[in-house]
C-alpha positions in Angstrom: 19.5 37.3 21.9 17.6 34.0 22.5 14.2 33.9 20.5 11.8 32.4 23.0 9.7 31.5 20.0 11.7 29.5 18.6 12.8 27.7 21.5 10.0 27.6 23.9 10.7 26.5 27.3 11.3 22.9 28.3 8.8 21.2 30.6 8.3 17.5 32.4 9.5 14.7 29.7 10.8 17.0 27.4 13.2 18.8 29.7 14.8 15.5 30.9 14.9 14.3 27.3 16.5 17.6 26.6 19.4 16.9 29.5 20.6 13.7 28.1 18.4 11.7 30.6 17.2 8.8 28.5 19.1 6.1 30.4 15.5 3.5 31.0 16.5 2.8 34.7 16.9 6.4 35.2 14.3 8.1 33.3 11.7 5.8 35.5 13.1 7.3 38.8 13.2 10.9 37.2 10.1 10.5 36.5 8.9 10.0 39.6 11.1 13.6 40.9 8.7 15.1 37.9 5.4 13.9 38.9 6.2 14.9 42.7 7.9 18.5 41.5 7.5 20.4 38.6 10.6 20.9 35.9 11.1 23.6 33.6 14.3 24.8 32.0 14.2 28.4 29.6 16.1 28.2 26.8 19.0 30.6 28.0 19.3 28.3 31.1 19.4 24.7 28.9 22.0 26.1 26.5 24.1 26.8 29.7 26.6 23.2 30.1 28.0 24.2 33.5 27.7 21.9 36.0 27.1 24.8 38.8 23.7 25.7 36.3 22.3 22.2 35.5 22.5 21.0 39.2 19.4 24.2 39.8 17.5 22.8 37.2 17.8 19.4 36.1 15.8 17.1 38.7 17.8 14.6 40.8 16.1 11.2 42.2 18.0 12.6 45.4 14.7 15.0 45.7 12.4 12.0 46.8 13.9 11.6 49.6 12.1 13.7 52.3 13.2 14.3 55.8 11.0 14.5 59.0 12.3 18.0 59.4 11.5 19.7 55.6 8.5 21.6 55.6 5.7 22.3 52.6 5.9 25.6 53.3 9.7 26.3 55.0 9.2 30.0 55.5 5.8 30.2 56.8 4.3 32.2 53.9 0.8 31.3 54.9 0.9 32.0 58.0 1.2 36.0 57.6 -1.6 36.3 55.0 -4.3 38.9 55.4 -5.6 38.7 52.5 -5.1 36.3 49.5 -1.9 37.2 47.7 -0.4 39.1 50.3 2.3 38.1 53.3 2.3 40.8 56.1 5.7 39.4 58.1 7.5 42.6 58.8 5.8 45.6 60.1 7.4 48.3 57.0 6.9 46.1 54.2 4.4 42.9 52.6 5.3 40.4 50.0 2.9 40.4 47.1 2.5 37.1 45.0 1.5 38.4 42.0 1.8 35.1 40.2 2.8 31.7 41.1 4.2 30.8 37.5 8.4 30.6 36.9 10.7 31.0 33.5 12.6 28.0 35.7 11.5 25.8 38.6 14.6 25.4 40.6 14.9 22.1 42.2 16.1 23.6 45.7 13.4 26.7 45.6 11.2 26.9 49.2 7.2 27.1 47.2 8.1 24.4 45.0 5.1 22.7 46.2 3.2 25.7 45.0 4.8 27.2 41.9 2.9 26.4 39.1 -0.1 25.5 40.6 -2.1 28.6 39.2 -1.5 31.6 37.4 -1.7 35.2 37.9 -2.8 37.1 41.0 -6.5 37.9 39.8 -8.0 41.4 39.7 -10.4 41.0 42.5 -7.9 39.5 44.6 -5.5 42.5 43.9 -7.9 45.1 44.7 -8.0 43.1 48.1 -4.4 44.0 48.5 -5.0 47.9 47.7 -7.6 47.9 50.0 -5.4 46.4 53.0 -2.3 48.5 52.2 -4.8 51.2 52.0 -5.9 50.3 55.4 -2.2 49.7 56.7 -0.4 52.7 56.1 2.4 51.2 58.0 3.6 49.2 54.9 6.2 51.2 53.1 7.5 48.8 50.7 5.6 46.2 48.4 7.8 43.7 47.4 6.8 41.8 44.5 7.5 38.1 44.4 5.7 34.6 42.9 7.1 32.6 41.1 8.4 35.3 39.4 6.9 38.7 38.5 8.2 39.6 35.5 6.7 36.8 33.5 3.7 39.1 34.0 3.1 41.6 30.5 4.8 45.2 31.5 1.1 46.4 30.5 -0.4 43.9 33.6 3.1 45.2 35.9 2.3 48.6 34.8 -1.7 48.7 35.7 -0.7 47.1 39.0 2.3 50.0 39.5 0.3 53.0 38.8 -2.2 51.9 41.7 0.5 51.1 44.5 2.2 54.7 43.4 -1.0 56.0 43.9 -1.5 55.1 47.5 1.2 57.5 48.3 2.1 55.3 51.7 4.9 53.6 50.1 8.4 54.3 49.6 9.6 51.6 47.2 8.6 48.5 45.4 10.8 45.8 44.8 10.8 42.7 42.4 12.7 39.5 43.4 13.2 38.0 39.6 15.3 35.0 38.3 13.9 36.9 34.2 16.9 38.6 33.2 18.9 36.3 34.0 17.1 32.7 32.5 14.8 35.1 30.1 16.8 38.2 29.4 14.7 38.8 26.1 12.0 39.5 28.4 13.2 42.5 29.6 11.9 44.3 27.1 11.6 48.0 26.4 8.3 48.1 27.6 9.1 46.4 30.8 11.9 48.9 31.5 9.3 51.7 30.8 6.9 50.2 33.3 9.5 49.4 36.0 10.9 53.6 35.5 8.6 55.6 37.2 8.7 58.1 40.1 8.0 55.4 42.6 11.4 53.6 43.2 11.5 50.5 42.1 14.1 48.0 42.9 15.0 44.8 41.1 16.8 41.5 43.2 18.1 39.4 40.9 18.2 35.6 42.0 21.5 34.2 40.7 23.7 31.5 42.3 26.4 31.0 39.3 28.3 33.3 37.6 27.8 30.9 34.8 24.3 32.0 35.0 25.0 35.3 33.7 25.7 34.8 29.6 26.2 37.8 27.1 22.7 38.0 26.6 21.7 38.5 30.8 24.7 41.1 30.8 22.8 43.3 28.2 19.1 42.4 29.9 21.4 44.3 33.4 22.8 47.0 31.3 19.0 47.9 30.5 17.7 47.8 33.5 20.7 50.0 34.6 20.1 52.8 32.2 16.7 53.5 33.5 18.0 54.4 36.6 16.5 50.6 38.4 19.0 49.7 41.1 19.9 45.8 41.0 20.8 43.7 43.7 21.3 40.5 44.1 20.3 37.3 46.0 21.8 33.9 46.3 21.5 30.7 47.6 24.0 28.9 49.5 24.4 25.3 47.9 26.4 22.2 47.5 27.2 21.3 44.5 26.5 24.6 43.1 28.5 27.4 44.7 29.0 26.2 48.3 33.0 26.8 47.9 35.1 30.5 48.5 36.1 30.6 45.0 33.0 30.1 43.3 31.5 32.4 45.1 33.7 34.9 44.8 33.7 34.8 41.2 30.2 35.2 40.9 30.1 38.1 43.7 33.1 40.0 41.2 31.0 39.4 38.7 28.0 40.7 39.6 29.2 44.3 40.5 30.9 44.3 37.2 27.6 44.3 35.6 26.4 46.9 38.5 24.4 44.3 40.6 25.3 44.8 44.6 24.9 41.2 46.3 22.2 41.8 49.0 21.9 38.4 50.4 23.2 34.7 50.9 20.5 32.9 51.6 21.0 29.4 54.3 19.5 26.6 52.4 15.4 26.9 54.0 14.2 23.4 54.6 12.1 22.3 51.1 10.7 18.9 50.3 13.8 16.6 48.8 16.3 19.2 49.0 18.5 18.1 51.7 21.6 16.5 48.7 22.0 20.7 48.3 22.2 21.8 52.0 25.0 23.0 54.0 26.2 23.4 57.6 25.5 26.6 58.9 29.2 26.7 60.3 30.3 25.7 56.6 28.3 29.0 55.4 30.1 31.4 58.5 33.2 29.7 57.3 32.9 30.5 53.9 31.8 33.7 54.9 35.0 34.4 56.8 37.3 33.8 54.1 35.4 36.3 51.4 35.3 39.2 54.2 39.1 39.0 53.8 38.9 38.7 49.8 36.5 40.6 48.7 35.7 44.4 48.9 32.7 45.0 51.0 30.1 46.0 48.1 30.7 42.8 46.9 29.6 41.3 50.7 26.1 40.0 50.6 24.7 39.5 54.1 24.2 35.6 55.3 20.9 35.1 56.2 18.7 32.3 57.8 14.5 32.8 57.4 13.8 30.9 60.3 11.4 27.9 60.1 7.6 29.0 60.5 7.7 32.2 59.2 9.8 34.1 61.8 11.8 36.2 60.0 15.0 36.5 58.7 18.1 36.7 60.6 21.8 37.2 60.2 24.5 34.5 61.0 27.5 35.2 59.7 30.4 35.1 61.8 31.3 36.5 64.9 34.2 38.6 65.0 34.0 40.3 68.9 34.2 37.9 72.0 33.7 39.0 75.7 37.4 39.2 77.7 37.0 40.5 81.1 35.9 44.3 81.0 36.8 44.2 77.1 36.7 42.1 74.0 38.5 39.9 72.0 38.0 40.8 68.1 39.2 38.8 65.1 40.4 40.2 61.8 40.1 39.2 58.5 43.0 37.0 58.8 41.9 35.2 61.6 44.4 37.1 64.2 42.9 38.2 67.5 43.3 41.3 68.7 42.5 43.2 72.4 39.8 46.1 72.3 38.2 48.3 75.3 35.2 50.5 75.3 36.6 53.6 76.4 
């Protein structure tokens, strides 16, 4: 297992220095990337060589160039925020941002304008949240989100637990971590005590290689699965990282090998300087339509776009029935087209 003590995580100069990136001419343009968006590589993800790994986390001088159409803030976070901490978007269920801190900084991710800007959700600001969940019995799931959660100490994860279970409105809580994967030493036994509890609690792992899951990640899942947490997964669809049937189909085997059910395939949102990792959304309905006839369906994560502004999410993965007449035109998994009627 990795001690983080030993090797701390890299930041700014030192995680450029730690790529190989000392080329003058270079180094002066990377620098710039740095100063505009943060970089920080954990020592499980800088030991990793793979080119599909390094693209999410060393910085490109590709990310300075900004189109009209990217956004600060591509999925509308602040616009569905009663209180501080909190996005209401969905009637059932409200993301909490319990800190804004990361293990890695992703060069693609949609708040890297924000992550790393401050720390942890504060207490006064938390009881906030209690008090409009309290208020908003409606909300039946808390989904816990940042940066990334479980950089928080399972005593801090635990405290804020045992007061959402006690609402008794809620039916789950679910963390959307990168940890075990790029920090699987912090998935300790103390965090797996915190996250087992009566209250069902969910973990979403963000992973977009299978690269990305070394011998040391496998045994951070195989923790997690033993007290009973169900995994899923989420990826992002990118070029130069996984944007090809293959690739993804490896990592999608991979994953339910290690008992991790892919949840979604995320469109590229539209970040600051990320448009060198951005697809086509008929590239992503045409990778899509080659895994549906490859891979079994637990292994089918759902294609997604969060549409710009803070609309929501929606799927837009291919279409497989066409009107004909009084019936329909449907296509199979080999692309063959076959006549069905509503009877």
């Amino acid at each position: 297992m990795v001690n983080p003590a030993a090797h701390p995580a890299l930041t700014g100069l030192d995680a450029l220095e730690h790529a190989g990136l000392t080329d003058p001419a270079r180094r002066a343009a990377l620098d710039q990337v740095a100063a505009e968006f943060r970089v920080r590589i954990s020592p499980a993800m800088a030991g990793v060589a793979s080119t599909g790994v390094r693209a999410q986390f060393v910085p490109d001088v590709r990310e300075l160039q900004v189109l009209s159409e990217e956004l600060a803030d591509p999925i509308g976070d602040d616009a569905h925020r009663p209180v501080p901490g909190l996005t209401h978007r969905y009637p059932d269920r409200a993301i909490l941002h319990a800190t804004q801190t990361c293990e890695v900084y992703c060069r693609f991710c949609f708040r890297r304008e924000t992550v790393g800007e401050t720390g942890t959700l504060a207490e006064a600001e938390f009881l906030q949240v209690l008090a409009y969940l309290r208020a908003t019995p409606a909300v039946r799931e808390v989904i816990f989100t940042g940066g990334d959660p479980l950089v928080l100490s399972a005593r801090r994860l635990g405290s804020m637990l045992d007061r959402l279970e006690a609402l008794g409105t809620l039916d789950l809580v679910r963390f959307h971590t990168r940890v075990p994967v790029v920090a699987p030493e912090k998935v300790s036994a103390a965090l797996v005590a915190a996250l087992d509890r009566a209250l069902p609690v969910w973990v979403v792992l963000h992973v977009n290689h299978a690269d990305e899951l070394t011998g040391d990640a496998a045994a951070a899942l195989r923790r997690l699965n033993r007290a009973g947490v169900p995994l899923l997964s989420q990826t992002v669809l990118l070029r130069g990282v996984n944007a090809e049937v293959g690739v993804l189909e490896h990592l999608f085997r991979t994953l339910i090998r290690h008992r991790v059910k892919p949840y979604y395939l995320h469109h590229p949102d539209l970040a600051k300087g990320t448009g060198h990792f951005r697809v086509t959304l008929a590239e992503g309905q045409e990778i899509m339509a080659a895994l549906r006839g490859r891979l079994t369906g637990i292994a089918q994560p759902l294609y997604v776009l969060d549409i710009p502004g803070g609309h929501g999410k929606v799927p837009v993965g291919p279409g497989y029935l066409r009107c004909a007449g009084e019936g329909w035109v449907v296509t199979d998994p080999q692309g063959r087209e076959h006549s069905y009627r509503d009877l």
